[in-house]
N, C-alpha and C positions, 0 to 999 in steps of 0.2 A: 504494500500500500504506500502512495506517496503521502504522508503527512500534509503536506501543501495543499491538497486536495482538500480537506478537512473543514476548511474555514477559507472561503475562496475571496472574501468581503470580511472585514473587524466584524469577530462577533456583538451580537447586542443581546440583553437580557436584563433578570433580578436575579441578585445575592441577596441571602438573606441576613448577612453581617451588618451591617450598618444599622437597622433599627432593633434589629433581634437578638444581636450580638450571637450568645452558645442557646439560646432558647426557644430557636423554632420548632413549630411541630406540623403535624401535618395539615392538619385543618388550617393556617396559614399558610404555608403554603398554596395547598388547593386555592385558596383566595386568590390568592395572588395570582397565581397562574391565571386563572380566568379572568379579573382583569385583565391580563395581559391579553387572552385570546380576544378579549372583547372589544379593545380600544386602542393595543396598540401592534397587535401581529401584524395589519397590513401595513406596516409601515418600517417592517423589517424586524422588530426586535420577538426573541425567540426563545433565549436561554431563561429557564427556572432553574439557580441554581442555591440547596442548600448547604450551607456555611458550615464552618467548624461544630464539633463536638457533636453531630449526630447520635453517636454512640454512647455518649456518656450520661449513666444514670445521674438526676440532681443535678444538669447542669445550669450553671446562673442563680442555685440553690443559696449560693455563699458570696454574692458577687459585691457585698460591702468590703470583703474578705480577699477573697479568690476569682478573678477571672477563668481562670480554669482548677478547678479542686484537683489540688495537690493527690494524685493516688485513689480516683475515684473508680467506683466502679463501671465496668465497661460491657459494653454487650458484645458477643465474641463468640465463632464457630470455634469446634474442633481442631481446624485447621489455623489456627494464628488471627482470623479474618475477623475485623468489625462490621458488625452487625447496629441497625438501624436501632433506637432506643425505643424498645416497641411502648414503654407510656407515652412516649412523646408520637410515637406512629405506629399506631395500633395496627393498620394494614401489613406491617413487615413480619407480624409472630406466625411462627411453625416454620420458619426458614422461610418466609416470602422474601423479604429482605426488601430495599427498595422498591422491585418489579410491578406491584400494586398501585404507586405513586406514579414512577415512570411511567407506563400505560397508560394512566387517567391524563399527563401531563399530554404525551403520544398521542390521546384521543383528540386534544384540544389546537392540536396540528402545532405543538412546541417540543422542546429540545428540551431533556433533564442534564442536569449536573449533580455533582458533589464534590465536598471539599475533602483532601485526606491530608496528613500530614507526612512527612517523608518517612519513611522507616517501617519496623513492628513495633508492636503494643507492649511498652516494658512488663504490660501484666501479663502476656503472653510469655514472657522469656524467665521470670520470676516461677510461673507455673510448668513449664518446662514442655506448652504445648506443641502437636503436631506441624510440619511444614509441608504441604501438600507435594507430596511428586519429590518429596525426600525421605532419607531413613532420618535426617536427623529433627531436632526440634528449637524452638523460637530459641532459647540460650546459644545454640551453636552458632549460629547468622549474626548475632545482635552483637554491637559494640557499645562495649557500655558505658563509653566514654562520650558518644555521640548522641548527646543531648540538647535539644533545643530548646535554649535559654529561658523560652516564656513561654513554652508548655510543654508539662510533663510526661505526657503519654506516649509518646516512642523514643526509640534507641535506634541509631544510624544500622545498616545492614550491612551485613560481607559481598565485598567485590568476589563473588565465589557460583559457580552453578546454583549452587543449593539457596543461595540471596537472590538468583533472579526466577528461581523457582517460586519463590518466595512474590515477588513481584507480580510472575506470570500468572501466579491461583489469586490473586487479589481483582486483577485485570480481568481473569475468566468471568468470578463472579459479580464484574460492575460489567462486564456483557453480557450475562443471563438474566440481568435489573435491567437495560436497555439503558445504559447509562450514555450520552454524547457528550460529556465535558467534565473534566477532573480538572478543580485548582489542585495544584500541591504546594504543600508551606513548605515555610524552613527548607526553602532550596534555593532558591534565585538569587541571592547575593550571596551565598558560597559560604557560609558563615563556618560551616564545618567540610574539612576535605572530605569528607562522604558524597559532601553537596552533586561534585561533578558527574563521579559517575553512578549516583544512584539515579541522575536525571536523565544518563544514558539508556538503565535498567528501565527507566519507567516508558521511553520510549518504544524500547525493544518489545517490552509486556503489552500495549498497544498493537504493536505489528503482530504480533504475535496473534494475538485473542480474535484477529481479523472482523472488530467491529470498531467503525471512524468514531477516534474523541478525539475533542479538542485538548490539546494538553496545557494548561493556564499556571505558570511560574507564581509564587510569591515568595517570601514578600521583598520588595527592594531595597538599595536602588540593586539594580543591576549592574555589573561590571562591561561598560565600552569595552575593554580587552578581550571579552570574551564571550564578545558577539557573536562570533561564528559558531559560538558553542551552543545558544540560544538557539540561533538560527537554523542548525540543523535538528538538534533532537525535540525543539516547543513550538508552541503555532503566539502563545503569548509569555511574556515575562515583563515583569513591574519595574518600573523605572523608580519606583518611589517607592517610602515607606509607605504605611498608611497616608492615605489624602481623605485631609478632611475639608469643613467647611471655612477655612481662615484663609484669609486673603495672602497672607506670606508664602503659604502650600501654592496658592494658585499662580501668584507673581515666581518662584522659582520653579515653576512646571517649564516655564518658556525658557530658562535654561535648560533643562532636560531634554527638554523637545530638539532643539539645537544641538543638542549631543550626538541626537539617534537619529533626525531628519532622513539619514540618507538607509535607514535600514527598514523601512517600510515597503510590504513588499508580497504577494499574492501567498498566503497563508502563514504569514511571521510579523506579528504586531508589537514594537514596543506598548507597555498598556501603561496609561497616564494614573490607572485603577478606577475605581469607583466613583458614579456622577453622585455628590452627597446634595442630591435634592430632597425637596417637599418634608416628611414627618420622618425623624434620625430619633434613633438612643432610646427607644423605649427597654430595652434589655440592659441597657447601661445605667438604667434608673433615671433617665433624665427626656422624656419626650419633649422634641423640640423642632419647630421648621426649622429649615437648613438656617445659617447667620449668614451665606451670602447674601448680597443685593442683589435686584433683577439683573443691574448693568453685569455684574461680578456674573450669575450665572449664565445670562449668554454669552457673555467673555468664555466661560469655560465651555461650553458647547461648541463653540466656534472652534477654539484651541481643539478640542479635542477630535472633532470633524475634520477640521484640515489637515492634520498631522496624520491623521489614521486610524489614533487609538482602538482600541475597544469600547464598547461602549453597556457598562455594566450599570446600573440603578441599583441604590442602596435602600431607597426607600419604603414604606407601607404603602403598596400601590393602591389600593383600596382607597386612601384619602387624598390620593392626587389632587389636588387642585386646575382648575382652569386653565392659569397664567405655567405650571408647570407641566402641564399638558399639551400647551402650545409648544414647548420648548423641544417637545420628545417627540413631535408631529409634524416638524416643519421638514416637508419634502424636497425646498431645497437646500436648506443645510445639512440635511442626511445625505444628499446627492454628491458629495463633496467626500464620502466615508467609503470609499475605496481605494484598494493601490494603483487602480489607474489612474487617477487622482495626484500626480505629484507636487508635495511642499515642497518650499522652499522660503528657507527665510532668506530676507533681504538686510531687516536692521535689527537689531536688543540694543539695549541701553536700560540704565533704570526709569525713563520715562516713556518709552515709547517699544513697542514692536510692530514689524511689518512683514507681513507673508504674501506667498502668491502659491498657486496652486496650479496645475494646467493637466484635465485630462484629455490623452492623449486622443482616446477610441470616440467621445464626445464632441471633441474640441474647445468645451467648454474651460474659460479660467475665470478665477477668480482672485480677488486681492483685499485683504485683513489687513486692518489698521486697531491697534492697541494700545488704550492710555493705560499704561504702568504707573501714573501719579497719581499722587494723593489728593490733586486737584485739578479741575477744568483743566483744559489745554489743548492747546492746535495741535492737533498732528496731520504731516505733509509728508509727500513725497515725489520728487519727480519721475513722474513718469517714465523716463528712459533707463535710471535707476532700476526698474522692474526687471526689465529685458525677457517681455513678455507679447513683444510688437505693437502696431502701433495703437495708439488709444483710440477704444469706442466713440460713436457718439453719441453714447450715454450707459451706463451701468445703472442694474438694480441692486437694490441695500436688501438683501436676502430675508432681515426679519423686519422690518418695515415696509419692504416693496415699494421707499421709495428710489428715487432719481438722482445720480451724481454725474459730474464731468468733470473734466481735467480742463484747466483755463486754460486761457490763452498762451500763460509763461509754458506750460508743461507741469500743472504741479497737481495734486491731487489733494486737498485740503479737507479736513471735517472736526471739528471743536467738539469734543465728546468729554462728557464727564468722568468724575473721576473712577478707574476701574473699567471703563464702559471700551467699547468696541462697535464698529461696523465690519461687515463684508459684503463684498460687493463680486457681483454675478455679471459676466457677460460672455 
């Protein structure tokens, strides 16, 4: 199978991290999915994907305490494998396992995910269980030095047959759940030398199982040097730590972007991560609409459209709003969200950025203009600067539909407040 194939366009979808943190279940889920089938499928977005700790009993039980409970109990086959936490998804008991969710998600003409974390289950290697398609068991694979920092639930694996045997039974059974998209944590910025080639195993487990996932890197940033590494064995990997709703995350995206510009590309997305719109943090104890501004989120829409990202929603789609609803609907700044599509920036500075984009197979371009200031201000550019040929006579402003020109000097001018952004279609 070519991986490439996979995800021919940046995926789009919901995680369920962002508002639910470790505590979604299913009937959430479900919600949301249908949402999503009802109002925003046509317009591309597709993935339901649920976030960490499915598996763990009580999880968000402790979370004045514990983000993730230190040595909680875990739901777990025979074989090493975690299993869905049937209180929290009740369709998964007697070995259903996800398949019940996927299916219903499947009927509603969308894509399931899941998130896993790299490795085996240190409860797994503690109880000295089975490794499917080995003689030996979870302790003999496990390294038990390779721990990721801020959650305790696995142990890095042996570069060894019996570790990617290990990989390949985990792989079988998220293809007998009908699974299209695995994040995996605690891998994309390398934090443990497990990191590199457990990302190759997970790859191989993929080819293997012969059913297309998407395979989704966290958490970032990601290492430029090790691009090519990204590039062959993932379809996405995080340029960023968590992205939240603060304007400092969003003003230093556009250096990132800048970083990876030229590694966008038909089934390899640097991912900007998560869009933190509309209703965040009810799992974190804190329900709250995002703290961007309007200007600020279509600022990020735009950024994350031209560039390529992916395009994942953190939010309760359920309570979507109007004005956030517009943002996730607008046909031609989704038009802009493929790698035929090429960015390109032209200027950064701490006050201003400027991008252009041109797809080839379309021949449509466009051109981003961004105030980086903490206040009003012109931003210009002349036109020849673009090197995008010669100016229209006249461009549309993509989420207003209104009208720009280029004067008479050659300059491209728009006074936008502060944080705020145009892009312009022609």
């Amino acid at each position: 199978m070519d991986k490439n194939q996979f995800a021919k366009t940046p995926p789009m979808g919901w995680n369920s991290y962002d508002y639910y943190d470790t505590t979604v279940n299913e009937e959430q889920v479900r919600a949301n999915a249908e949402y999503m089938a009802k109002n925003l499928k046509e317009f591309g977005w597709e993935y339901v994907v649920v976030d960490i700790q499915w598996y763990a009993h009580g999880a968000g039980t402790q979370r004045d305490k514990h983000q993730y409970i230190p040595f909680s109990k875990l739901e777990m086959d025979e074989y090493s494998r975690l299993l869905p936490d049937p209180n929290r998804f009740p369709s998964s008991v007697n070995g259903a396992g996800f398949k019940p969710l996927a299916d219903y998600i499947h009927s509603l003409g969308l894509k399931f995910g899941i998130h896993i974390m790299r490795g085996i289950p240190r409860a797994a290697a503690h109880e000295h269980t089975k490794v499917k398609g080995t003689n030996l068991t979870a302790n003999e694979i496990a390294i038990p030095n390779s721990i990721c920092w801020w959650n305790p639930d696995m142990y890095g694996v042996t570069n060894t047959p019996e570790g990617q045997a290990y990989y390949d039974s985990i792989f079988e059974l998220y293809a007998q759940w009908g699974v299209d998209f695995i994040k995996c944590d605690d891998i994309c910025r390398l934090d443990q030398p497990a990191a590199r080639y457990e990302t190759e195993m997970l790859a191989k487990a993929i080819e293997k199982n012969g059913r297309p996932m998407v395979l989704s890197l966290s958490p970032g940033p990601a290492k430029i040097d090790w691009a090519w590494h990204y590039e062959t064995y993932a379809n996405m990997w995080r340029i960023t730590d968590d992205f939240w709703d603060n304007w400092r995350l969003l003003k230093d995206m556009f250096h990132r972007c800048e970083i990876w510009q030229k590694h966008v590309y038909e089934g390899c997305y640097p991912d900007c991560d998560m869009l933190p719109l509309g209703y965040l943090g009810k799992g974190f104890g804190e329900e709250r609409m995002t703290r961007f501004t309007k200007d600020e989120q279509r600022t990020m829409m735009t950024m994350w459209c031209l560039f390529g990202s992916p395009l994942m929603l953190g939010c309760e789609m359920t309570k979507i709003d109007d004005w956030t609803l517009s943002l996730l609907t607008n046909k031609e700044v989704l038009a802009m969200l493929t790698p035929k599509c090429v960015p390109h920036q032209i200027c950064l500075n701490d006050k201003k950025a400027i991008w252009t984009a041109h797809n080839e197979e379309t021949g449509a371009s466009y051109v981003a203009l961004f105030n980086l200031g903490d206040e009003e201000a012109e931003v210009s550019v002349a036109w020849k600067d673009l090197q995008i040929g010669d100016a229209p006579a006249s461009m549309t402003e993509l989420w207003t539909k209104g009208s720009a020109y280029v004067d008479a000097d050659g300059m491209l001018k728009v006074t936008l407040p502060a944080h705020a952004s145009v892009v312009y279609g022609f």
